[in-house]
Each structure stands twice: as structure tokens, then as C-alpha cells.
C-alpha positions in Angstrom: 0.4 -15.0 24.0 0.9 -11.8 25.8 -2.3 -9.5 26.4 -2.4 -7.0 23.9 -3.1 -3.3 24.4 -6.2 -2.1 24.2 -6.6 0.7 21.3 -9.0 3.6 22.2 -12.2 2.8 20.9 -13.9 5.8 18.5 -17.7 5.5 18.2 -18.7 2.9 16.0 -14.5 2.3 15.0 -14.3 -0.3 17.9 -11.3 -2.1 18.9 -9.9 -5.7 18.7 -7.8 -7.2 20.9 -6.7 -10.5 22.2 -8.4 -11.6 25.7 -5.9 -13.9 27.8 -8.9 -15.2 29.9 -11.3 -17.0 27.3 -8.2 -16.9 24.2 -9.8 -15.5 22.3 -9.8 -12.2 20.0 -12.4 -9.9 20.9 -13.8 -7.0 19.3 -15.9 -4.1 21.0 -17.8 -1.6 19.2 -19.2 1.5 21.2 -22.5 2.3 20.3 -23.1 5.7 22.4 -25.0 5.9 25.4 -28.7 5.0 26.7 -31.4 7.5 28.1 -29.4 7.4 31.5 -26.3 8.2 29.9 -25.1 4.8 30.2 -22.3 3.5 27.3 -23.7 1.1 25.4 -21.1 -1.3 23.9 -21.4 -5.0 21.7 -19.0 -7.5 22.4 -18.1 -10.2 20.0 -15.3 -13.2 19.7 -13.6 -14.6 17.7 -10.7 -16.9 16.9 -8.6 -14.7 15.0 -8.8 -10.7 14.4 -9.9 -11.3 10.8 -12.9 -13.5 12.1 -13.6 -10.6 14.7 -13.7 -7.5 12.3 -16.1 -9.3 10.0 -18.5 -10.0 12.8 -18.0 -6.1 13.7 -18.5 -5.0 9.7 -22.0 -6.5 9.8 -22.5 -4.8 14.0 -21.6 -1.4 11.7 -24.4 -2.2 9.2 -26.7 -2.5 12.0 -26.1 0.3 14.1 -29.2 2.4 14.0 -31.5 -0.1 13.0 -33.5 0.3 16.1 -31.7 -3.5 17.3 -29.0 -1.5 19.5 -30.0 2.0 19.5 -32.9 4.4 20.8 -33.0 7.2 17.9 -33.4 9.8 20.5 -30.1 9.5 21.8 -28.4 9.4 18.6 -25.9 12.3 18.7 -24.5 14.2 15.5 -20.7 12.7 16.4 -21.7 9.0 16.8 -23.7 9.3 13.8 -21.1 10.9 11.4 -18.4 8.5 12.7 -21.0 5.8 11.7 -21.2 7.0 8.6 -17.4 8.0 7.9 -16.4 4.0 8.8 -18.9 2.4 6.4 -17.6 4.7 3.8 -13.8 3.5 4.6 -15.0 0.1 4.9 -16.6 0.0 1.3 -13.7 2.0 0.2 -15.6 4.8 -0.4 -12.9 7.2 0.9 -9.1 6.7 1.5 -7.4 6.6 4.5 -6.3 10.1 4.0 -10.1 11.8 3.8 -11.3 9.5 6.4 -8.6 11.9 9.1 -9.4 14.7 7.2 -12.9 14.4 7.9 -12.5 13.4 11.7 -10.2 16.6 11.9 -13.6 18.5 10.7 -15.5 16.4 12.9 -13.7 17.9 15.9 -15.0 21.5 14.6 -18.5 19.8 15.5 -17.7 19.6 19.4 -20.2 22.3 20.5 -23.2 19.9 19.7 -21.2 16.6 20.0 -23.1 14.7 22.8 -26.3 17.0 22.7 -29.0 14.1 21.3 -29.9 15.2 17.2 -33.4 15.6 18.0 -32.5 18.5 20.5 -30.5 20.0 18.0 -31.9 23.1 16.7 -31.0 26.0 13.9 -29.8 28.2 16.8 -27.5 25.7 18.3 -25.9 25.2 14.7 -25.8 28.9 14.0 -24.2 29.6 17.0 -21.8 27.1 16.0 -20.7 28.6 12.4 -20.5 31.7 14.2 -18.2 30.6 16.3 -15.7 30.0 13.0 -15.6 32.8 10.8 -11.9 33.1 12.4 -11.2 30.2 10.2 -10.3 30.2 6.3 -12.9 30.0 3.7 -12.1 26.3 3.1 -12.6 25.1 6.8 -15.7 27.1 7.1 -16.9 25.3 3.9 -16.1 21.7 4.7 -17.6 22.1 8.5 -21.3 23.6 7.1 -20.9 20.9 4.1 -20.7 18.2 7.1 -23.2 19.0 9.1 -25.5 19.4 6.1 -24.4 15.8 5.6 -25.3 14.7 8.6 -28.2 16.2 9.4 -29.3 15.0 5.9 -28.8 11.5 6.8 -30.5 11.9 10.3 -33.9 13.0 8.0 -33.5 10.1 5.7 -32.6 7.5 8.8 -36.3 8.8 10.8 -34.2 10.1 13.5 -35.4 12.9 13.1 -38.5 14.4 10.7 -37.1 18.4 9.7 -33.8 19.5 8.8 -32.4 22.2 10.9 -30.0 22.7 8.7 -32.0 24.5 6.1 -32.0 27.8 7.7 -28.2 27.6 8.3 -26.4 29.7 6.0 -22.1 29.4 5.5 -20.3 32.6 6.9 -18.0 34.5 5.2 -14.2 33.8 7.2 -12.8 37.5 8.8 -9.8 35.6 7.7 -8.1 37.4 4.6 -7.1 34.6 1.7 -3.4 34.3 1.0 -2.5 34.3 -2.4 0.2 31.6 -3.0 2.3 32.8 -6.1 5.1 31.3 -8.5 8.5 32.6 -8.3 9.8 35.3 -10.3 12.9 34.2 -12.7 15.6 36.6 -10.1 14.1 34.3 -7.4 13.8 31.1 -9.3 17.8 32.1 -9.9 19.0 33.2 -6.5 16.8 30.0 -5.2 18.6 27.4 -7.6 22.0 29.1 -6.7 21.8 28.4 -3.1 20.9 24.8 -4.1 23.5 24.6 -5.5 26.6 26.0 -3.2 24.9 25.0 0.4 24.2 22.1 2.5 19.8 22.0 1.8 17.8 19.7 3.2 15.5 18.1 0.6 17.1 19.4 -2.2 16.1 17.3 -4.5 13.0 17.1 -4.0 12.7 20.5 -4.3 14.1 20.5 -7.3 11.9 17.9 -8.6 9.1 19.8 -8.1 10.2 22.8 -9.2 11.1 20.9 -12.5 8.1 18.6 -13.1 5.3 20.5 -11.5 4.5 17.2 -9.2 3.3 17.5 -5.4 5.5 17.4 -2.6 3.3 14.5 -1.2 3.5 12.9 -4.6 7.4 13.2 -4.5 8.5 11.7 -1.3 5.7 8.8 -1.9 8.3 7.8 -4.4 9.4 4.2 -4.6 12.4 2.9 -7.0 9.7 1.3 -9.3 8.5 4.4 -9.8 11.6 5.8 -11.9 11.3 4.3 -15.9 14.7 5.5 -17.0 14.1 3.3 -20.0 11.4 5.6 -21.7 11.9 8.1 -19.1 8.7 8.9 -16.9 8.0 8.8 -13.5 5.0 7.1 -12.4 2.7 8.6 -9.9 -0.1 6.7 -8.2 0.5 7.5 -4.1 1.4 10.2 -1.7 1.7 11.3 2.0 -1.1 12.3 3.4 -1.4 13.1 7.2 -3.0 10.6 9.7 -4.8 10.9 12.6 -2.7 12.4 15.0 -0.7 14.1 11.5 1.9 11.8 11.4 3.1 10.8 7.5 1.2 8.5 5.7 1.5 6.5 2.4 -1.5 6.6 1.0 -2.3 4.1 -1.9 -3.7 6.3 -4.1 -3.1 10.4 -5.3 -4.5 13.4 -3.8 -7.3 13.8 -7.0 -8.8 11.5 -9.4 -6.5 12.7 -12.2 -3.5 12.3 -9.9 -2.7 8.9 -11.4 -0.3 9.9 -14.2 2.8 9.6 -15.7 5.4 12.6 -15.8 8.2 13.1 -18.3 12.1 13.3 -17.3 13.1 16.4 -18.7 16.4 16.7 -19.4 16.3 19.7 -16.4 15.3 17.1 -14.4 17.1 13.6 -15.6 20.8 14.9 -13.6 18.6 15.1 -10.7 16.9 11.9 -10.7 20.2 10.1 -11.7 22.1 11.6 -8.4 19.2 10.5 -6.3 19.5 6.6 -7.8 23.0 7.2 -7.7 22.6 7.5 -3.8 19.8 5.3 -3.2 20.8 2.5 -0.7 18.2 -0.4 -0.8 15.3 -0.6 1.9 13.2 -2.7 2.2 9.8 -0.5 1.3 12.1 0.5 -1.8 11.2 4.5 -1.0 13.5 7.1 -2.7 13.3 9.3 0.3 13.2 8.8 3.9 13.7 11.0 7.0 17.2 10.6 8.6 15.2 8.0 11.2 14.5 6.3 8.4 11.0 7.4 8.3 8.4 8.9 5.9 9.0 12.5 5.1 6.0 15.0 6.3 5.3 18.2 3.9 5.7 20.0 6.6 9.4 19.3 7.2 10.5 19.9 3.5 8.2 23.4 3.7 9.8 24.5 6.7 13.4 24.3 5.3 12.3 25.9 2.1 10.8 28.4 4.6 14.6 28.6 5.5 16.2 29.0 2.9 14.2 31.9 1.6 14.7 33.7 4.8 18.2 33.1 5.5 19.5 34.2 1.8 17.3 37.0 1.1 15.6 35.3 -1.5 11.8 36.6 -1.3 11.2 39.6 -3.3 8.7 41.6 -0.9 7.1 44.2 -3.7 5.8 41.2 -5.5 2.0 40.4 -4.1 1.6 37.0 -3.1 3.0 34.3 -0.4 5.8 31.7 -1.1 5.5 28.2 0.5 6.7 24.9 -0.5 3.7 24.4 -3.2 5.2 27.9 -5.0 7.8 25.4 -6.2 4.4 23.6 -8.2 3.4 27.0 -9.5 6.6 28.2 -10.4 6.9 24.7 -13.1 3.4 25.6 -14.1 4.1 29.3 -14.6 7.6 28.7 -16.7 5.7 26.3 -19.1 2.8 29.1 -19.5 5.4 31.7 -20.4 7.3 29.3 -22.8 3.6 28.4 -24.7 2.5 25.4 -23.6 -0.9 25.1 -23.9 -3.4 24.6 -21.3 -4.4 21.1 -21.9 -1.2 19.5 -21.8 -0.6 21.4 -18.4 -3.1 20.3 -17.2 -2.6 16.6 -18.0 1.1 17.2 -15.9 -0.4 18.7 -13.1 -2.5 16.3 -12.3 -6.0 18.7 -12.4 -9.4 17.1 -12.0 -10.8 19.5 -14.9 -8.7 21.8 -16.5 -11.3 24.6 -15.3 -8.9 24.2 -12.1 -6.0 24.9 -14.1 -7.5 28.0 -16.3 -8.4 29.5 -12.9 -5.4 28.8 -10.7 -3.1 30.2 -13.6 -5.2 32.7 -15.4 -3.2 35.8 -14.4 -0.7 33.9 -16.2 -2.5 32.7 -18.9 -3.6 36.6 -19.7 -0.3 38.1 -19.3 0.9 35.2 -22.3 -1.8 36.0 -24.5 -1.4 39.8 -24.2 2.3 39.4 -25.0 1.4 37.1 -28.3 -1.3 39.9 -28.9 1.4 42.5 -29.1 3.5 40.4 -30.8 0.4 39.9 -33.6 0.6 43.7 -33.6 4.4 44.0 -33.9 4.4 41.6 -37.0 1.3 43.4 -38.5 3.0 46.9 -37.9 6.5 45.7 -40.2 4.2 44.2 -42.6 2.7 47.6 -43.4 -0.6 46.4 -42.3 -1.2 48.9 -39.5 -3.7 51.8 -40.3 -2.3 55.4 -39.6 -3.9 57.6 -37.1 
């Protein structure tokens, strides 16, 4: 058997590999480094990579125990990546979160291989300071990590005070972008292009634009996910970005809600017959794939729609508020609040975690639909001869 490549090693990630010289499967796990600055590594073989990675689950488990480690060069970085692949491990967090969180951890660089004990409240000040140029959500999921961390370090005796406790979250310099629905004229002049031009992803913007699903959720798609027998599509995965942000199908929706099933609406059904019309059998049964045959990224479908908007003129520029490729999402979610739908049921298409999310994303529309039914009340009271006279 050929010698196989040797991955790069994360802390406490390790890598397996197969060694031509003893044939055997090896796994190394990097444990950080000694007082002298030395890397410290475990070895352990096996005879095949399944034999291997169990013998390195139970090295994970005892990483810090004081058996391979001297607490007082336990950084914040080898820590959290401790912590961050026992949680993937138990299947505590999906693939997707796991990058997520290593993209935070890379935030974290300014006290990275500085030891935890010689971290103090200045050093991680300094730090959040350094990021108010980023948006309010970065901010917030950096300062919620290292409270994590430095959490854990006080509960694992590496070290006895929290210097996170006098480390208060900045406010970004960054100002929020609103992300709005389309307006009906745009909604039109949108659909019209669709229709007479050559768009890439077309469908699957009109999917979304018709069912209110994620664009992650959409090109997750598989064939088995299409009941045209009581007509719903079943969602249960999407695209997430991995480490290096290439596509990835993720087993399992972007919220805890997200598993659902979503009506074909007979704006929809044309749509979803055309595209199993033109489906030709792969073997991962996806509806859509990139024309390398490929998982589709967000990012390409949003910068078409980016296009498309640009080229025809389409963005209405008096109207407050940004258009990307999730405006599709809140334009669906708009239309149904201006044709009545209630709240509850929205909520249940969207896919929303508490339908608090869906009261406050919507509630300029939700306000503008109850003040037209409160005029409307008025209207009806007014020809009834009910209205007192000034």
C-alpha cells in the first residue's frame, strides 16, 4: 500500500495515516508544547484507521489530565480546540458549527500561544478592542468564546480567577444592514427577467422566493426529498461552509426547527416539475449541482442574484434596506403577511426556533397588516353608521 499523505495536524484533531515501515496505521495527536517550547505529541498504532481513532478518542479524554500536560503551558487555542473536538466527537455540534467556531477561533490569535495563566484582563481587552471594526454578531460570538474558554480553564484548575469578568463586549463602529423583502414592482421586474433571460440558478431562486426555504436548504436537495404524491418537500440538510469554505452537506438544518416539511404551492409545483423534468440521475441523487458537478456554494447563487439586480435595473434605491440572496426568504415571508397569514403558521414554514424570531424579523410588516385591518374595522364601522360625529 502506497504511503499516504500526511494531513496537517490541528491541536488535539491529530492525524492518521498509514506508516509503510512497521504497516501499520498510525495516529498522532499534538498536545502543545513543554516549558521549553518543545511540541509534545502521542503516537499510537493500529491495524486499521478505525482501531487508531478509537485509541486517539480516549488520548482526547485525557488531554489535561495532568498524564500529558503541565497546566501552565496550556494555551487558550489548544484548549478550545480540545474542547471544540470532544463536542464533535459526542455529536454535540455538527460539522458545520465545528468550522464556524474554528473561523472564531482565528479572531483569538493575539493570545493564541501566550500560556492561560499569563493571560490577563488587559491582554483580552486589548483584544476586543481590536474588533469593533467587525459586525455586532462577530464581536458577540468572539467575547461569548473566550468567556467559554476561560470558564472552562477555572473549572479544569488551570487556572484559579477568571479574567474574563472584567471584559465587557464592544459595541461594532460597523453600521447594521438592514436586509429587506422586495417590493411587488421589484418582485415583478425580478420574475420577468426570469423569465425572458438565460439565469443562473433560476430555479432555485424561485423556490425560495415561493416557499420561503433557505438557499442552503434548497441546493441540499435530493430527489427523495420531492413527495409529489401529497405534495411537500422534505427538509432535513443544507450547505454549510467547511473549513477552508468550500460547500458542505451537512446532515442536519441550520436550527432545531429546521427539520420540516413545506407545501408545493401551486406557484411553486411548475417549478419543481421542470426541475424533475431535467433531473439526470447521479449517484448522490442531488437536484442541483454546479456545472463541475459539484455542490452549489450560497455564495455563487447570491452573486448572480447580485447580477441580475444590477444589470436590469431592478433595485429600487428610495426604499431603505439591502437586497441579497436571503431577500428572496423575506420577500415569501412578507407576501404571506400581507395576504393574512397568521404568525404561527409562518413560523412553522420558515423554519424559526421560537416564533419570537419571526414576530421580530417581520414586525414592520406585521404592524403595517394590522393597521390596514384597523382601518378597514374603521371603514366597515363608518358605512354601518356606527362612527360618532365630531
Amino acid at each position: 500500500m502506497a504511503k499516504a499523505k500526511k494531513p496537517k495536524n490541528h491541536y488535539g484533531q491529530g492525524s492518521v495515516f498509514y506508516l509503510d515501515s512497521k504497516k501499520k496505521w498510525m495516529g498522532q495527536l499534538d498536545l502543545g508544547k513543554d516549558e521549553n517550547g518543545k511540541r509534545i505529541r502521542k503516537t499510537v498504532l493500529g491495524d486499521s484507521p478505525e482501531e487508531v481513532e478509537e485509541k486517539m478518542q480516549k488520548l482526547r479524554y485525557d488531554i489535561y489530565s495532568g498524564k500529558f500536560v503541565d497546566a501552565t503551558t496550556v494555551t487558550f487555542e489548544q484548549l478550545m480546540m480540545q474542547m471544540l473536538n470532544e463536542k464533535r466527537a459526542m455529536n454535540e455540534i455538527q460539522d458545520q458549527t465545528y468550522f464556524r467556531h474554528l473561523d472564531t477561533l482565528k479572531h483569538c490569535r493575539a493570545i493564541s500561544d501566550i500560556p492561560i495563566q499569563k493571560v490577563d484582563s488587559t491582554m483580552l481587552k486589548e483584544l476586543m478592542l481590536s474588533k469593533v471594526d467587525y459586525s455586532q454578531s462577530y464581536i458577540r460570538k468572539i467575547h461569548m468564546m473566550l468567556n467559554q474558554g476561560f470558564a472552562e480553564a477555572v473549572r479544569r484548575k488551570i487556572i484559579v480567577e477568571n479574567p474574563m469578568l472584567d471584559v465587557r463586549r464592544p459595541k461594532s463602529s460597523k453600521k447594521p444592514k438592514k436586509i429587506r423583502a422586495m417590493t411587488m414592482e421589484e418582485q415583478k421586474a425580478f420574475m420577468e427577467v426570469i423569465k425572458t433571460e438565460r439565469v443562473l440558478y433560476a430555479d432555485q431562486m424561485l423556490i425560495s422566493m415561493f416557499t420561503g426555504m433557505r438557499m442552503g436548504e434548497i441546493n441540499a436537495l435530493s430527489v427523495k426529498d420531492i413527495n409529489t404524491n401529497f405534495n411537500f418537500i422534505n427538509i432535513d440538510k443544507t450547505i454549510a461552509k467547511g473549513e477552508h469554505n468550500e460547500p458542505l452537506l451537512n446532515s442536519s438544518p441550520k436550527t432545531e426547527k429546521g427539520n420540516r416539511q413545506v407545501p408545493i404551492n401551486s406557484m411553486v409545483k411548475p417549478i419543481i416539475d421542470r426541475v424533475l423534468k431535467n433531473y439526470i440521475p447521479t449517484k448522490d441523487g442531488m437536484l442541483f449541482h454546479s456545472s463541475a458537478g459539484k455542490l452549489i456554494p450560497t455564495t455563487l447563487v447570491n452573486a448572480e442574484f447580485k447580477r441580475i439586480l444590477k444589470v436590469n435595473n431592478i433595485k429600487d434605491e428610495s426604499v431603505r434596506g439591502d437586497l441579497t440572496l436571503h431577500s428572496l426568504r423575506h420577500t415569501y415571508a412578507t407576501r404571506c403577511i400581507e395576504s393574512g397569514m397568521p404568525p404561527k403558521v409562518l413560523q412553522n414554514l420558515l423554519g424559526h426556533t421560537d416564533i419570537k424570531v419571526t414576530l421580530d424579523t417581520y414586525s414592520d410588516v406585521f404592524d403595517n397588516f394590522q393597521n390596514e385591518n384597523v382601518a378597514k374595522v374603521d371603514e366597515y364601522l363608518s358605512s354601518a353608521g356606527l362612527a360618532l360625529n365630531a
